[in-house]
C-alpha positions in Angstrom: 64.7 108.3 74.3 67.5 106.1 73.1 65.6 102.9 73.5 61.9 103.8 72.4 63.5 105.2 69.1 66.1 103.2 68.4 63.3 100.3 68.8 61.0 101.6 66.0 63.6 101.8 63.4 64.7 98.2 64.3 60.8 96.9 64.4 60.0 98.9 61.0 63.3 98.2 59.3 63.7 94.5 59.9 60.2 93.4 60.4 60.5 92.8 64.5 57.8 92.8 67.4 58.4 96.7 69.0 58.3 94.9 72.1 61.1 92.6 71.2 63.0 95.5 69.7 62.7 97.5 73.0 64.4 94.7 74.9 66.9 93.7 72.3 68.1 97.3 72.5 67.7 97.5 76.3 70.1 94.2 77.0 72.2 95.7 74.2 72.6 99.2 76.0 73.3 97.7 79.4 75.8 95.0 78.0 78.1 98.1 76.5 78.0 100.2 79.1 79.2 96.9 81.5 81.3 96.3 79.3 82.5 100.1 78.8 82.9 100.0 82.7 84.7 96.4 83.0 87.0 97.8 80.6 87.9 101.1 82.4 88.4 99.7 85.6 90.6 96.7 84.4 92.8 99.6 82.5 93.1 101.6 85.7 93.8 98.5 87.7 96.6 97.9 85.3 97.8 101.4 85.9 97.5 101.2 89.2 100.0 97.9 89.6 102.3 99.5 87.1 102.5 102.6 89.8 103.5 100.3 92.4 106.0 98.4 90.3 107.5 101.7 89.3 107.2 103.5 92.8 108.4 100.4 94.3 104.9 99.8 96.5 104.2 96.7 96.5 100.7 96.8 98.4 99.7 98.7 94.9 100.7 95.4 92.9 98.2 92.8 94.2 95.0 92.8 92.0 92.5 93.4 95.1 93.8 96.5 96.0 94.6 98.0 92.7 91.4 96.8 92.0 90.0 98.1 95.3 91.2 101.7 94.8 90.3 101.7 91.1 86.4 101.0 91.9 86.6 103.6 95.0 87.9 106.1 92.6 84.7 105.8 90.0 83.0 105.6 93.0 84.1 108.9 94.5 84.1 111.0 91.5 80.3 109.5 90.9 79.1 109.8 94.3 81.9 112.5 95.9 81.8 114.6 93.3 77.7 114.5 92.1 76.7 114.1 95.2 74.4 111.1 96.1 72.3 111.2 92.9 75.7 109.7 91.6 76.3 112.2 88.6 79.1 113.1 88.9 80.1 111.6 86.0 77.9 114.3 84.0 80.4 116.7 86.2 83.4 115.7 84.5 82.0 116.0 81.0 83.0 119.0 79.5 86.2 117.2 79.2 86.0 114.7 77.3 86.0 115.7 74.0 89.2 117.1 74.9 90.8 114.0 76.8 89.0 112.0 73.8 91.4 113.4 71.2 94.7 113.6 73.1 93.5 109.9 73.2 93.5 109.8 69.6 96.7 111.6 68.6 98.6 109.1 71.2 97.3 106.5 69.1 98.5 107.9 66.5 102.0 108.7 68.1 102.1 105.6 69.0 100.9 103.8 65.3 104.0 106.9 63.9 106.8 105.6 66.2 106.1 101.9 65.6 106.0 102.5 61.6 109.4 104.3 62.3 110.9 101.6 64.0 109.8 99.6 61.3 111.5 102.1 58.7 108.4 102.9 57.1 106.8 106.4 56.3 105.4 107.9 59.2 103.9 111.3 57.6 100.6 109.9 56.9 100.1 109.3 60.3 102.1 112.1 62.1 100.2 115.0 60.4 96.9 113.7 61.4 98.5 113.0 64.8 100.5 116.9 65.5 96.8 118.5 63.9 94.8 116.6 67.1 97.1 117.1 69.6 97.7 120.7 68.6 93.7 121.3 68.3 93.2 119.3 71.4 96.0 120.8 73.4 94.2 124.4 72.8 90.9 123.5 73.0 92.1 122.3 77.1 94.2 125.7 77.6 90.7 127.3 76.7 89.1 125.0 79.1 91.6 125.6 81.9 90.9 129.5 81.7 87.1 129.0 81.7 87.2 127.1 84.3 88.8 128.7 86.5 86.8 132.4 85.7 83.8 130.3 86.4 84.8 128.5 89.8 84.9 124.9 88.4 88.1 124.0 90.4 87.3 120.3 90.1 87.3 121.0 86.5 90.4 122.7 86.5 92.6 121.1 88.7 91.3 117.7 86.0 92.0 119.9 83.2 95.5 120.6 84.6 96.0 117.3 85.1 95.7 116.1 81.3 97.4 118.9 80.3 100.6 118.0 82.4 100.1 114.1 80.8 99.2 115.6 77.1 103.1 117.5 77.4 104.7 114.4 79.3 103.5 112.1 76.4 105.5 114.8 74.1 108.2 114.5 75.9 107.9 110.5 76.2 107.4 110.5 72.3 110.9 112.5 71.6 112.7 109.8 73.5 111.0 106.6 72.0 111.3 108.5 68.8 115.0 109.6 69.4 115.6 105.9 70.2 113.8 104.2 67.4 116.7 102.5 66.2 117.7 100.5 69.5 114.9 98.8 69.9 114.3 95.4 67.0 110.7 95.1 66.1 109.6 92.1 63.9 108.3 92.4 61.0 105.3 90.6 59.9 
């Protein structure tokens, strides 16, 4: 796999034990995807507490519970959803290269609005960023109708989902654009 090839071209290329390689690449491998996984749950957690600020429920603001219910979340869609083989992961991953560049254009929006505020030029960023969302945005419709010919409902009902946030995040972006001008951002 991964590991056993990635390890040759280290061992070959820089001179390296293949044994060493292996494990370099091993440790390396395991650290991203803890890290990958620290990362996600701290951004849910931070989600979660901003729900309960804004929903005014205040059991959802404490770091143990956000925390709680973002780890039995991952937990659920691995084990719930997979089964107990805990791949359900691999369930949800027809949509990611969707999700992945919604991700992008709202980086993008987001770089665009900022430049705005600033009074720079935003069209070498917004093209990019109404090209991705546009592609993206059909590319999940498509998904949506497969989906739910086929019987993926779990699919579907997540497809949904990010379609509902990829058109709130328009909506959102009119407004922050709309009031670009009220809010000071410092230079420099």
């Amino acid at each position: 796999g991964f590991i056993q090839s990635g390890a040759n071209i280290i061992s070959s290329g820089l001179k390296l034990n293949r044994d060493f390689a292996v494990n370099l690449l091993a440790v390396m491998g395991i650290l991203f995807a803890g890290t990958t996984m620290d990362t996600g749950v701290r951004l849910q957690r931070y989600i979660i507490q901003e729900w309960g600020k804004r929903f005014n429920l205040p059991f959802l603001n404490k770091n143990l519970n956000a925390t709680l219910i973002a780890v039995a979340t991952c937990l659920l869609l691995a084990f719930g959803a997979g089964g107990a083989s805990g791949r359900g992961g691999m369930l949800i991953w027809p949509l990611f290269g969707a999700s992945n560049q919604l991700l992008a254009s709202l980086t993008l929006l987001t770089i665009s609005i900022f430049l705005a505020r600033l009074k720079y030029k935003t069209i070498y960023t917004m093209i990019p960023m109404v090209f991705l969302y546009i592609m993206a945005s059909i590319a999940l419709l498509i998904q949506i109708g497969s989906f739910y010919r086929s019987g993926k409902y779990l699919l579907f009902v997540l497809a949904l989902i990010i379609f509902g946030a990829a058109l709130w995040i328009v909506v959102a972006a009119v407004s922050a654009y709309r009031n670009r001008d009220k809010t000071q951002v410092a230079k420099g």
